[in-house]
Every structure is written in C-alpha cells, then in structure tokens.
C-alpha positions as CSV (number, residue, x, y, z in Angstrom):
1,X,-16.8,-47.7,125.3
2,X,-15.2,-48.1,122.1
3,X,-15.4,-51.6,120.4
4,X,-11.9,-51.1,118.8
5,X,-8.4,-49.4,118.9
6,X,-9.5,-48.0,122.3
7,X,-6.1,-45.6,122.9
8,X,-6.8,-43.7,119.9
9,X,-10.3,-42.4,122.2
10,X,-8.4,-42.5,125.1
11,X,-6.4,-39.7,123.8
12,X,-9.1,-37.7,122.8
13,X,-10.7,-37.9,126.1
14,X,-7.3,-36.5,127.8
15,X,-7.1,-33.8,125.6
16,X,-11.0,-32.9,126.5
17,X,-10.9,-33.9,130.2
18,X,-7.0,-34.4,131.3
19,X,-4.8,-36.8,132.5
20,X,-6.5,-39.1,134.4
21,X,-9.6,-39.9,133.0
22,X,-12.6,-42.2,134.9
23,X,-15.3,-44.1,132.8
24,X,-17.6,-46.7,134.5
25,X,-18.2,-49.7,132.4
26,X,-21.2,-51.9,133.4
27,X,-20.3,-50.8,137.5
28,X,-16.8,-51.4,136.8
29,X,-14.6,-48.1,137.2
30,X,-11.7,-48.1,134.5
31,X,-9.1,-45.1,135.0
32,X,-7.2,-43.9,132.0
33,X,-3.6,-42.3,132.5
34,X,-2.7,-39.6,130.2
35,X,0.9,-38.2,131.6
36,X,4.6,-39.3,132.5
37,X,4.5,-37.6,135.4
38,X,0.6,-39.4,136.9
39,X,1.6,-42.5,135.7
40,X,4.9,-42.1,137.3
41,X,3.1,-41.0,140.6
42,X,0.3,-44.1,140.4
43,X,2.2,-46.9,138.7
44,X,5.7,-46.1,140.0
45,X,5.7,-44.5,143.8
46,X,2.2,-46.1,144.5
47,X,3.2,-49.5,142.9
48,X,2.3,-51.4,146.3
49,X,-1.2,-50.7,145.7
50,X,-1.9,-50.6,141.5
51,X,0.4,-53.7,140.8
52,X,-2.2,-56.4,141.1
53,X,-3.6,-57.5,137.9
54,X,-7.2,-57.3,136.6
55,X,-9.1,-60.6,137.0
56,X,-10.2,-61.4,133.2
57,X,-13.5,-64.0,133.4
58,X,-12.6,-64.8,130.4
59,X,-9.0,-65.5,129.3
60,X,-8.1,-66.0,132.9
61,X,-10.4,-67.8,134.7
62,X,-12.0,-70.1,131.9
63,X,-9.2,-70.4,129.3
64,X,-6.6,-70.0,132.1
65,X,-4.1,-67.6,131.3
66,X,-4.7,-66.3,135.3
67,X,-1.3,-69.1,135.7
68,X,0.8,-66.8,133.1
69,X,2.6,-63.7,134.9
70,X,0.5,-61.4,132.2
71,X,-2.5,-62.4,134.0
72,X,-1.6,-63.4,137.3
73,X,-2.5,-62.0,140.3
74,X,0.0,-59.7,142.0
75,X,1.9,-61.7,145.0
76,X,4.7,-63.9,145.8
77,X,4.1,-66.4,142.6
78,X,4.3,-63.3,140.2
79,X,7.3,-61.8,141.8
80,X,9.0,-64.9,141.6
81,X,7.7,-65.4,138.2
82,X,9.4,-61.8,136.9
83,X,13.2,-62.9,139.2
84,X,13.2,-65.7,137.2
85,X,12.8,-64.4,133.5
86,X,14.8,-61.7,134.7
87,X,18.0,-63.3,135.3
88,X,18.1,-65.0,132.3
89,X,16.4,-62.1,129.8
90,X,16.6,-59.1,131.9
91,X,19.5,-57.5,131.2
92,X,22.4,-57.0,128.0
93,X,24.9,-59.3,130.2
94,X,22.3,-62.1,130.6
95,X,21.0,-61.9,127.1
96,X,24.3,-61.8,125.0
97,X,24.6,-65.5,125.0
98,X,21.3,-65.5,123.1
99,X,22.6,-63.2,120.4
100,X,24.0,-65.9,118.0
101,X,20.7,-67.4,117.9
102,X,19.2,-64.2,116.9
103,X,21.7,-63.6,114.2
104,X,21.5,-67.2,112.9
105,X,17.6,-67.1,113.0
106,X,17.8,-63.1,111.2
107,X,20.2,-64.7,108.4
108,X,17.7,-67.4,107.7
109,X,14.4,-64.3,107.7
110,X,16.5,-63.0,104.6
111,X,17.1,-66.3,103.0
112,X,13.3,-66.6,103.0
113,X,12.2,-63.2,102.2
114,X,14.4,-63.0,99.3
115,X,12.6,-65.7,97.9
116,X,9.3,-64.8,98.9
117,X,9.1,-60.7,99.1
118,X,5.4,-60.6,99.0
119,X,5.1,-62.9,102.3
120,X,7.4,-60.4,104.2
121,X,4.9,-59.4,107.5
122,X,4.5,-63.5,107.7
123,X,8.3,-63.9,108.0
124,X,8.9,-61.5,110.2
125,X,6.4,-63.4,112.7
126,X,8.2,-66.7,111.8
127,X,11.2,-65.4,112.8
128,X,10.1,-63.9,115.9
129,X,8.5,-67.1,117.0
130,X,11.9,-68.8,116.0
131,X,14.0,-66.9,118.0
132,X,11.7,-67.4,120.8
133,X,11.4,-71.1,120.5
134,X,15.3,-71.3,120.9
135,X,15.6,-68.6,123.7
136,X,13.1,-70.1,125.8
137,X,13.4,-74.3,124.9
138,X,16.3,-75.0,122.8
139,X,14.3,-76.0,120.2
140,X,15.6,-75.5,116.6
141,X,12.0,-74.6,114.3
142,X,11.0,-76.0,111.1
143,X,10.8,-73.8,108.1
144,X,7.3,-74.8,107.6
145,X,4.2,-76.5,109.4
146,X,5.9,-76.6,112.5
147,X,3.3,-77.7,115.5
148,X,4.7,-75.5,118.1
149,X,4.7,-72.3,115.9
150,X,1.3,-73.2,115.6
151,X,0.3,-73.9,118.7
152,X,1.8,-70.3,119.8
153,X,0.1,-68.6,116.5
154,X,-3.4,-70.3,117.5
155,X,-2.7,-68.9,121.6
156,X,-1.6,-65.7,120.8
157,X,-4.5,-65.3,118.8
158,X,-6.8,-66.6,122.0
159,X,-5.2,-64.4,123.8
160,X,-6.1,-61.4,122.0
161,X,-9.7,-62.1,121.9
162,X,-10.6,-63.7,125.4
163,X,-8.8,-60.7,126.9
164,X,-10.4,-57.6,124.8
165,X,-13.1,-56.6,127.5
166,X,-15.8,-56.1,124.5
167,X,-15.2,-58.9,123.2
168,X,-17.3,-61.2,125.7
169,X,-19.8,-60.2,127.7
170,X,-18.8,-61.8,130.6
171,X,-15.4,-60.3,130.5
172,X,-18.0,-57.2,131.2
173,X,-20.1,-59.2,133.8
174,X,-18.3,-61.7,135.2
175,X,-20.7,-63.8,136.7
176,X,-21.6,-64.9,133.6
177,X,-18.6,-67.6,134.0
178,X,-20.7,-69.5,136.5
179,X,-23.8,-70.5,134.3
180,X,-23.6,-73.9,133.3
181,X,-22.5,-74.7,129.5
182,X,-25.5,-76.4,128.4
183,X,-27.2,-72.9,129.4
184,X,-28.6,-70.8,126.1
185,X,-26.2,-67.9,125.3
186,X,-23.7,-70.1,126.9
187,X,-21.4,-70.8,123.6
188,X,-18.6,-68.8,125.0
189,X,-17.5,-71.9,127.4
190,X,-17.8,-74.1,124.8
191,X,-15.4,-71.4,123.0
192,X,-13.5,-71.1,126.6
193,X,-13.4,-75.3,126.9
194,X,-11.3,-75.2,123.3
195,X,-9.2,-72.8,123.8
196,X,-8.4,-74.4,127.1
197,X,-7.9,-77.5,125.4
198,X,-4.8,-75.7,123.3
199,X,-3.0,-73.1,126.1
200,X,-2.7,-77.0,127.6
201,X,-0.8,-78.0,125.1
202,X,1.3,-75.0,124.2
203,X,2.3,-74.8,128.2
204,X,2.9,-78.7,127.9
205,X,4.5,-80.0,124.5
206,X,7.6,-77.6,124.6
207,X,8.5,-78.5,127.7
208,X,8.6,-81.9,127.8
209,X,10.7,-81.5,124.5
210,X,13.5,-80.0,127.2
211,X,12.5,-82.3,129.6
212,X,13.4,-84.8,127.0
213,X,16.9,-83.3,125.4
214,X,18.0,-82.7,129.6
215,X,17.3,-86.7,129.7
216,X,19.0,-87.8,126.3
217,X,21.7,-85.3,127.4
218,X,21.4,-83.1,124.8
219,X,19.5,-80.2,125.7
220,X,20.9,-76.7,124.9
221,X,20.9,-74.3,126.7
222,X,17.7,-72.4,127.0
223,X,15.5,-70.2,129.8
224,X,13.3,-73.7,130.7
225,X,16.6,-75.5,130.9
226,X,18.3,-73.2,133.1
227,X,15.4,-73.2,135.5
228,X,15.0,-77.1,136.0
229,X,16.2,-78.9,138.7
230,X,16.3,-82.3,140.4
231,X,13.8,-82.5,143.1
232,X,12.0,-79.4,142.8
233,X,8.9,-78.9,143.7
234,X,5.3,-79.5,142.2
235,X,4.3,-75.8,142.4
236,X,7.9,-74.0,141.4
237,X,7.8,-76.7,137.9
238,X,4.3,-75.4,137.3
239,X,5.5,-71.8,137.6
240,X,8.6,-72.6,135.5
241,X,6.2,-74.1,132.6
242,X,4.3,-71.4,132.3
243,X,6.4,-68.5,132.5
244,X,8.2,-70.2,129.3
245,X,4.8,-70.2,127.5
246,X,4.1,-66.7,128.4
247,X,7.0,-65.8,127.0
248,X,7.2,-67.5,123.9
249,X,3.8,-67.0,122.9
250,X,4.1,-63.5,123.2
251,X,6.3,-63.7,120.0
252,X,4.7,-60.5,118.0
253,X,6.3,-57.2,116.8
254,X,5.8,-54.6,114.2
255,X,6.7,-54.0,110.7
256,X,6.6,-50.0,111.1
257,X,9.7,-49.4,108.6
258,X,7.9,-50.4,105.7
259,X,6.0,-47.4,106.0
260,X,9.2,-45.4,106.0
261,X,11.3,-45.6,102.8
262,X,13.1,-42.3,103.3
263,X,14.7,-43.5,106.9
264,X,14.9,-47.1,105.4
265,X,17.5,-45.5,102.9
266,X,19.5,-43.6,105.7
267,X,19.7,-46.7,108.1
268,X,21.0,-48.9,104.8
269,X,23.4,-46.4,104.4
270,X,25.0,-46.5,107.9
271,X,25.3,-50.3,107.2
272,X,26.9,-49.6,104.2
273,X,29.6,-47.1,105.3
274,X,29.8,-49.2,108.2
275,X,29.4,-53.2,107.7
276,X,30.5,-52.9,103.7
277,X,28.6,-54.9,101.4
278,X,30.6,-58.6,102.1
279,X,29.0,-59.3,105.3
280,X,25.8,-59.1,107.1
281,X,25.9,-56.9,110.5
282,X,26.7,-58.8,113.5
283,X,25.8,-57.5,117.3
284,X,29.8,-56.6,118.0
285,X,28.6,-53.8,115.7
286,X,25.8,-52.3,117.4
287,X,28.2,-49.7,119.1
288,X,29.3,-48.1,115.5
289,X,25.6,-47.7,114.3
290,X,23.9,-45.0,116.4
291,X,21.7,-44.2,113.6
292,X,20.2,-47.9,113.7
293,X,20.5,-48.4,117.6
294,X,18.2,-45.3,117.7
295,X,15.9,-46.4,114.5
296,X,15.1,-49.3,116.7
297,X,14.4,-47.9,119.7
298,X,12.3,-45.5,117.8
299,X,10.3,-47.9,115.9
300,X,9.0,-49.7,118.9
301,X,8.3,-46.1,120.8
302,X,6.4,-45.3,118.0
303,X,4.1,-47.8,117.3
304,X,4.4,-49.5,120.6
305,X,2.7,-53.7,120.2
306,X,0.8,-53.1,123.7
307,X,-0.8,-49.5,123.1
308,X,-2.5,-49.7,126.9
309,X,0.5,-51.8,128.2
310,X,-0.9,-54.2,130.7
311,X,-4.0,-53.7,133.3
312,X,-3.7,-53.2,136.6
313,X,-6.0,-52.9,139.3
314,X,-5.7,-50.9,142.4
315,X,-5.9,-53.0,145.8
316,X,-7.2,-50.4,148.2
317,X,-9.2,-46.9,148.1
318,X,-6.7,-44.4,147.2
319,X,-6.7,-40.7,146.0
320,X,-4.9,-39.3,143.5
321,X,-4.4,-35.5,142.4
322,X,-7.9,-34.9,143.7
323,X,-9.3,-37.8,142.1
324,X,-10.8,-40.6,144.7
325,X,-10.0,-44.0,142.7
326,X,-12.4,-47.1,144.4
327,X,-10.4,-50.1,145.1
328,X,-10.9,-52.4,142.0
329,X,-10.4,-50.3,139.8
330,X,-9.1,-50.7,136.6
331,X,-6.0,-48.6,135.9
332,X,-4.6,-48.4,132.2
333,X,-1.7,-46.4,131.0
334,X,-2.3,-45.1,127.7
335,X,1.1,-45.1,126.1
336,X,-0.4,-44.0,122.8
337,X,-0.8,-40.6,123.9
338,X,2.1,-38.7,122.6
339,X,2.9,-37.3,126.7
340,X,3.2,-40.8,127.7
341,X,5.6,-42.3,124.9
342,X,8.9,-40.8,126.8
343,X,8.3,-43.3,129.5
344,X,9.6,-46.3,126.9
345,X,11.6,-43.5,125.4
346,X,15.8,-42.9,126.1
347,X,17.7,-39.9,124.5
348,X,17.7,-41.6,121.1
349,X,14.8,-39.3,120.1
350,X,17.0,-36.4,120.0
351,X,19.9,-38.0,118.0
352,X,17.0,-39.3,114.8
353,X,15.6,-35.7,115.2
354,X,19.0,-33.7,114.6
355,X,19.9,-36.7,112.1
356,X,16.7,-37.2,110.1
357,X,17.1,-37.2,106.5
C-alpha cells in the first residue's frame, strides 16, 4: 500500500485491472471503485449494506471521533445525526439566511489579504473557520489567537493523522488498542490520551458559549442554537454537540485558482461587466455570473478536499459484477479518477468548456 496520496495509485491500478479493484491489507480486504456507473450500483442501489462506516482503532475508538457522524457507525444515531444538519445546511432555502455571514466574513478575508498578500492560503483557512464558527455557534471570531480556531486547527490536524490507515499500526491491526499504555511501543495512546484530551474540548467549549448567549438571551441564531431545547434528553444533547464539532472542524478547502491565472482573468472580468468596480458581489448576483457559478463548481470537482470521500464498510457478503466482496470490507470510492469526478459534477462542465478562454 502506498504511504501517501493513495488515489493517485488507485488510478493506476483501474487502468491496469478495472473498476473495482481488491487489495488485502494485513487480512483486511479494501475495495477500490473506479466508475460512476459501480459506484452508483454499490454505494447507491446497495446503500443498505455499504453505508456503515469503517471502525478506525485509532481516531475512533481511542481519540474518539467514533461520536462524530464521519466516524460513526451506520444506524439510527447517524441517520438522525445527517436530518439534523440537513434541515438547517442541506439545502439553498435553509442556507440563505447564512449568506450575510459569509459575505460579511468574505469582505473581512480581503481586508486582511490586502494587507498581507504573502499569507493568502492562511487566510483563506481563517476565513473558512470564521464562517463556520458563526454558522454552526453564533460566535463572532477574533482576527488573531482566537482559542476556538485553534482548537479546530489542532483537531483537524488529529484528524488527519489518527485516521490515515499507515499512519499507525494499529489502525492496521487493531488489537493493538487493547495493550496497556505503560506497554513498550505503546506511545501511540499516550499520543491517543492527548489528542483525546483536545477533541474534548473542541466538542465542549463552543457549546457552552451557546449554551451561555441562549441564557443571557443573546444568542444568535446558529445550527447548535436551533437544535437545543428545554428538557431534552442526555443522549439527543450529546448527538447535538458533536455534530456541531464535526462540522465546524471540518473547516478546510482549496486554493486551486491560484494555479490558474488565465481563468482568474476571465472570472474578474464577468465581475467586472457585471458587479462594476463600486461594489463587491453580493449572493442576489449569483444568477447573472454563470461563468463564476460554474468556476466554483469546477474548482471543487477538480481538486476535490476528500480525494477517497469517506470509508465505508459493507455489512454482509455480497457480490458485485462477478466480484464476491467479504462482509467487512472496506469500500472506497476513488473520486480522483477522472470516470468518477461526474458523480460531484452538474452540467457546468460543458458551459467552462465552450467558454474557456
């Protein structure tokens, strides 16, 4: 198995041995999805069966990110988990009263940048995390040093290494959770105990800041707002405080335009012709600029933040265009591979194609 940037062999494997490709990894049995139309057939019509999630020793059993609906196991708690974010975040109707935070946060990004070009990819993560903060708790960011943007910068970063399978062994073996911490070799609990330590407080701190406003009266209105209630119970609060981490931690994006100058100067143009120069573009616009409405959609197509998506792991023996897959299994979609990428991807591909400069 490759130690790093795993897609990129994943789609040399499909072009050598097609789309569904099997590799056992220490007795574990990973299956790689190379094609709409298989992952359509395994993920999609077969989803009672491949929508439970892959048991991680390591991020979710000892740091605990099993309680976050990335990790969770498929069931009642996780479909509840998805309703609820849904409602509020799930669709253009639910999400436009959000949209003045996002231009208020994207007006302050350019105030900064423009004073501090050379810290641009930094921003744009501040800024994400921003947005984020006042989306999911109400809570207004500090330019600098805040402690919840740290918090979320320190548990993203967890995340991404207690999750990577090669990363620890026992995310390989995982048995290896059970040996006791005092045990040589045993330095990834200690590791696990810290990081613990921190995805407590990220789940924690933020919301007892809305717990806080909601009891001052002053709370605005935000996802963890919206979802508490008098007298409800133990279990549905834990489930609220954690799908609000999940989803503010998960605060990343890419930069891919900066690699672009050539499109960069067509999209500025649109604005131009469009927005004029005394303004900054506001969402009521989005309808006029179908050469930036498709640049986005483009940009996270084609350099996608989660180039395997997210694990799953099939609950029963099944077969699948001749293939037997063992229950257990691990079942990845790769959405690097250029077949797959339509599956994220609407019409807009088309319209930059006959468009592009």
């Amino acid at each position: 198995m490759p130690s790093e940037k795993e897609w990129l062999t994943f789609v040399r494997w499909g072009e050598k041995y097609g789309d569904i490709v099997s590799v056992s990894v220490l007795g574990r049995r990973m299956v790689v999805i190379n094609s709409v139309q298989t992952a359509i057939d395994i993920l999609d019509k077969k989803g009672a069966i491949y929508s439970d999630r892959l048991m991680v020793a390591m991020g979710g059993e000892l740091v605990g990110w099993k309680n976050g609906f990335v990790l969770m196991p498929y069931g009642s708690r996780f479909r509840d988990s998805r309703k609820r974010v849904h409602q509020i975040l799930g669709t253009n109707a639910a999400f436009k009263q959000f949209l003045p935070i996002v231009e208020l946060e994207a007006r302050r990004f350019l105030k900064r940048v423009s004073g501090k070009p050379d810290d641009l990819f930094r921003e744009i993560q501040k800024m994400n995390v921003a947005n984020l903060m006042q989306i999911v708790y109400g809570y207004e960011s500090q330019e600098e040093n805040d402690i919840f943007v740290k918090l979320a910068d320190e548990a993203m970063d967890h995340f991404i290494q207690c999750t990577t399978p090669n990363t620890f062994l026992v995310n390989i073996i995982p048995i290896l959770r059970h040996i006791p911490d005092w045990f040589p070799g045993a330095e990834f609990k200690r590791t696990a105990k810290e990081w613990r330590s921190t995805l407590h407080e990220v789940v924690e701190q933020p919301y007892n800041y809305v717990k806080q406003r909601i009891a001052a009266g002053d709370a605005r209105y935000s996802f963890a707002s919206s979802q508490l209630e008098d007298g409800m119970s133990g279990d549905k609060e834990f489930d609220i405080k954690w799908s609000a981490a999940t989803l503010y931690i998960a605060g990343t994006d890419t930069a891919t335009m900066l690699l672009c100058p050539d499109i960069q100067a067509k999209a500025q143009a649109e604005i131009d012709a469009i927005v004029g120069n005394d303004r900054l573009p506001r969402f009521e616009d989005r309808e006029h600029l179908p050469y930036i409405d498709a640049l986005a959609l483009e940009v996270s197509r084609w350099h996608t933040v989660g180039p395997l998506g997210l694990p799953h792991s099939v609950s029963e023996d099944n077969f699948q265009s001749g293939y037997f897959i063992p229950k257990g299994s691990v079942v990845l979609a790769n959405i690097w591979c250029e077949d797959l990428r339509p599956l994220i991807t609407p019409s807009h591909v088309y319209y930059l194609q006959k468009h592009a400069p």
